[in-house]
N, C-alpha and C positions, 0 to 999 in steps of 0.2 A: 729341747724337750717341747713338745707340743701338748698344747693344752685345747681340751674341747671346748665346746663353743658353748656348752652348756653351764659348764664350770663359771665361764665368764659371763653369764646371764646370771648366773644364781650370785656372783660377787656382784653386781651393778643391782640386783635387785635389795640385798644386803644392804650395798650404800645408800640406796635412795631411803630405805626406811629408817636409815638413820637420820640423816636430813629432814626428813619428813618431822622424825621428832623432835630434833635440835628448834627449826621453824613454829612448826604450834604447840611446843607443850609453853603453857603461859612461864612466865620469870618466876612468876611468886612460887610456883609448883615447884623447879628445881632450886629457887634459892628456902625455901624448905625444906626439900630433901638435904641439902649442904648443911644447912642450918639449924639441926632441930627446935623444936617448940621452947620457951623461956628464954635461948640465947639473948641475952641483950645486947645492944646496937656498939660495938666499937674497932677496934682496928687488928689485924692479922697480922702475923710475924713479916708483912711485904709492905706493909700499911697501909692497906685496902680498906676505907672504911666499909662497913657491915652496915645495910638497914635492914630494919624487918620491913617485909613485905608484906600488905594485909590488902586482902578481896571483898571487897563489899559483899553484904548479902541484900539478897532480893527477894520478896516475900509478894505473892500475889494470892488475894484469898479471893473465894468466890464462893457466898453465901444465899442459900436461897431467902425469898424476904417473907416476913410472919407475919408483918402486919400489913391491913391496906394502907397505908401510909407510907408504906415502903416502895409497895407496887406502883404506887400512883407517883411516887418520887422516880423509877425505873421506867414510867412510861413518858414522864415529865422529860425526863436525860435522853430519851430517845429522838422526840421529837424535836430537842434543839440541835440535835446533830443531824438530826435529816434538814432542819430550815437551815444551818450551816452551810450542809453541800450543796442546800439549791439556792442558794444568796446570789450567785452571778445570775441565775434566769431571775430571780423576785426582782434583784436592780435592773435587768433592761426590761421587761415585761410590765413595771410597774412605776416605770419612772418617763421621760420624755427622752429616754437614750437612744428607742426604737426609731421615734419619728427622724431625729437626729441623724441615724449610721442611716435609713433607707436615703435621705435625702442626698446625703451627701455621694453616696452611692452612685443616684441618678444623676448627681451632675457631674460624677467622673464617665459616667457611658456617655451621657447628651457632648461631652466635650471628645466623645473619642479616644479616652486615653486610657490603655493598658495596663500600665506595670506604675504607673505617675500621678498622684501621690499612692506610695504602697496601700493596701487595705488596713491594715493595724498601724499606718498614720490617721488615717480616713476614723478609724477607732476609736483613737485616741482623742481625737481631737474630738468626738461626739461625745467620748467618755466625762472629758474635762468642761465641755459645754454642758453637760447635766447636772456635772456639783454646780457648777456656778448659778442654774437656772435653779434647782433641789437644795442649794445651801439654808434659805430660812425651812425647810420642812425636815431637812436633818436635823436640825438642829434644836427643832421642838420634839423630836424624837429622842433626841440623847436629851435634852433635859427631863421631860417629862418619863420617857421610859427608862434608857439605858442607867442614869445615873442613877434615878431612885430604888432600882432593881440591885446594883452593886451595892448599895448602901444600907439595904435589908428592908426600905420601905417598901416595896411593893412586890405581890407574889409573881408568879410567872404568868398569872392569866391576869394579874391587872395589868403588869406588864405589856402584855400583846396589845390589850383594846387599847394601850393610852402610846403602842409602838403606831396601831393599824387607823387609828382615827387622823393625824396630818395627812396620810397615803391616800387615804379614801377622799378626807376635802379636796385635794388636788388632784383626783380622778375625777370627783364631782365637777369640778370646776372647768375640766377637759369637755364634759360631756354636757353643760350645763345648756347651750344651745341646739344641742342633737340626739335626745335622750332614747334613740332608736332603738340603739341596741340592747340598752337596758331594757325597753320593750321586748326584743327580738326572745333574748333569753329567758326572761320572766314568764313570757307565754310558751317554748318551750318545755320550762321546769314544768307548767303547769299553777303557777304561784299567784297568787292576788298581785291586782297592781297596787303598788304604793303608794300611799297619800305623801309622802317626801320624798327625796333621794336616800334621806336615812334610813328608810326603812328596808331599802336594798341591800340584801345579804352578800357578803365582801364577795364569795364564791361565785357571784353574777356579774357584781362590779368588772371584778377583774379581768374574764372572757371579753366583756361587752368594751371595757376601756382599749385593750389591744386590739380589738377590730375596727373603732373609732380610731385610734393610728395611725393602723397599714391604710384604711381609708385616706385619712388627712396627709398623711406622708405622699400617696401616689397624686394625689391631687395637687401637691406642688411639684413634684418631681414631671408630671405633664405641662402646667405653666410653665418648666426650666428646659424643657424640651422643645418649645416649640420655636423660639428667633434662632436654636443651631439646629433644628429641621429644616428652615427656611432659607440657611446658610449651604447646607447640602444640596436643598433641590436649584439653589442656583448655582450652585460651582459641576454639579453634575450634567444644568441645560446648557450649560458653557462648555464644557466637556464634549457632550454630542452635538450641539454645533461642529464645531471644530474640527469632527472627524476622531476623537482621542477617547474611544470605548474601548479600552486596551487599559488607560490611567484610570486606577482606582480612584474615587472623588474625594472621599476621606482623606485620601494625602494629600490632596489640594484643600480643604475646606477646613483640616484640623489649625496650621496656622493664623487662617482668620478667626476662627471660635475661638482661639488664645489669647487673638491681640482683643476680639471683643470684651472677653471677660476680662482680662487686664483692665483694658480702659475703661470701664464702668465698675470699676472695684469690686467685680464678684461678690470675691471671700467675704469682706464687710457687709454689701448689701445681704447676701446669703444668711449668713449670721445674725445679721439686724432682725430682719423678717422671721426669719426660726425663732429666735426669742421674743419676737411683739407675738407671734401664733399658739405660744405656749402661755403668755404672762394675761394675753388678751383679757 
């Protein structure tokens, strides 16, 4: 007996939506159904024990707010989830992580090297070199702001100024020898100049301290550049001597840039000088 082919699509489609329902109807649904409502929990004529199965409920209200006090709570909750998502740019824009990852940067190009150390070692290592350098201004921050804040002494906006005042002394103090840019900006806005650094609006600060960075950052990464520029342009006069304008010079000059930096301890001096340039 032959059977159509359609017959056997309409059976396979049958089976699947059985399956379908065995797979997602939840437990608690069909052990319901078997079960009805009141049964209490104990054992079947096979003695199977019986639980009741119970589904959480979930309840999500959403109410308009009648008072201003409400509103200013909704706009208060707003803005600490937007300074949440932008926490990784406020810690490298506002801390010495920047000058830190550029430099270290420049002295994996000045040495030649590609893929060695990876870049999120290069990261890390700038990351962990900013707590260490940042641990006394964290920490006047968690006392002074974070803890007081959790413990119900202070609102959200004493909070801020008593989060944003270490941030700013230690921008101040970045800038305290080259206060240019705080110039630069101030007569941009348009704004009086200041008779302190305090009187400088954080919103200025902050522009003017990350261009005082990328400055300060290229300006050693050029002093770290120049004994393996000096390294190249003689392994390259050695090269055209010689007749060998065909060998890349990089391949020849990258192992002496290695043994150099070995032997004068890079890393340490690198390190040393980055933290005397930040604590100065």
């Amino acid at each position: 007996m032959r059977v159509s082919v359609l017959s056997v699509y309409k059976r396979r489609c049958v089976l699947c939506a059985f399956c379908a329902v065995l797979l997602f109807v939840p437990p608690a649904v069909l052990s319901a159904q078997q079960f009805p409502e009141g049964a209490a929990a104990g054992t079947t004529e096979q003695g199977t024990t019986i639980r009741n199965a119970t589904v959480p409920n979930i309840e999500v209200t959403i109410t308009q707010p009648t008072t201003g006090r409400e509103v200013a709570f909704s706009v208060q909750l707003l803005v600490v989830l937007t300074l949440l998502s932008l926490a990784p740019s406020i810690l490298i824009l506002t801390t010495c992580f920047l000058r830190f990852s550029i430099v270290l940067d420049f002295i994996k190009r000045a040495l030649s090297l590609q893929q060695v150390p990876p870049t999120a070692v290069l990261n890390g290592i700038a990351l962990f070199m900013t707590f260490f350098v940042m641990w006394p201004t964290f920490t006047q921050i968690y006392d002074r702001s974070f803890r007081p804040l959790s413990n119900g002494e202070l609102t959200l906006e004493q909070a801020y100024e008593q989060a944003a005042s270490p941030l700013r002394r230690f921008m101040y103090s970045q800038m305290s020898q080259d206060p240019s840019y705080i110039a630069l900006f101030m007569g941009m806005g348009g704004m009086e100049r200041p008779e302190t650094l305090a009187d400088v609006p954080t919103h200025v600060l902050i522009p003017a301290y990350i261009l005082h960075e990328l400055t300060v950052a290229f300006k050693i990464g050029v002093y770290l550049y120049i004994p393996f520029i000096i390294i190249d342009m003689v392994v390259a006069g050695i090269l055209m001597s010689m007749g060998m304008m065909m060998l890349p010079p990089v391949q020849i000059s990258m192992p002496f840039k290695l043994m150099l930096f070995v032997l004068v301890d890079g890393w340490g001096l690198l390190t040393q000088q980055l933290f005397v340039s930040v604590m100065r």
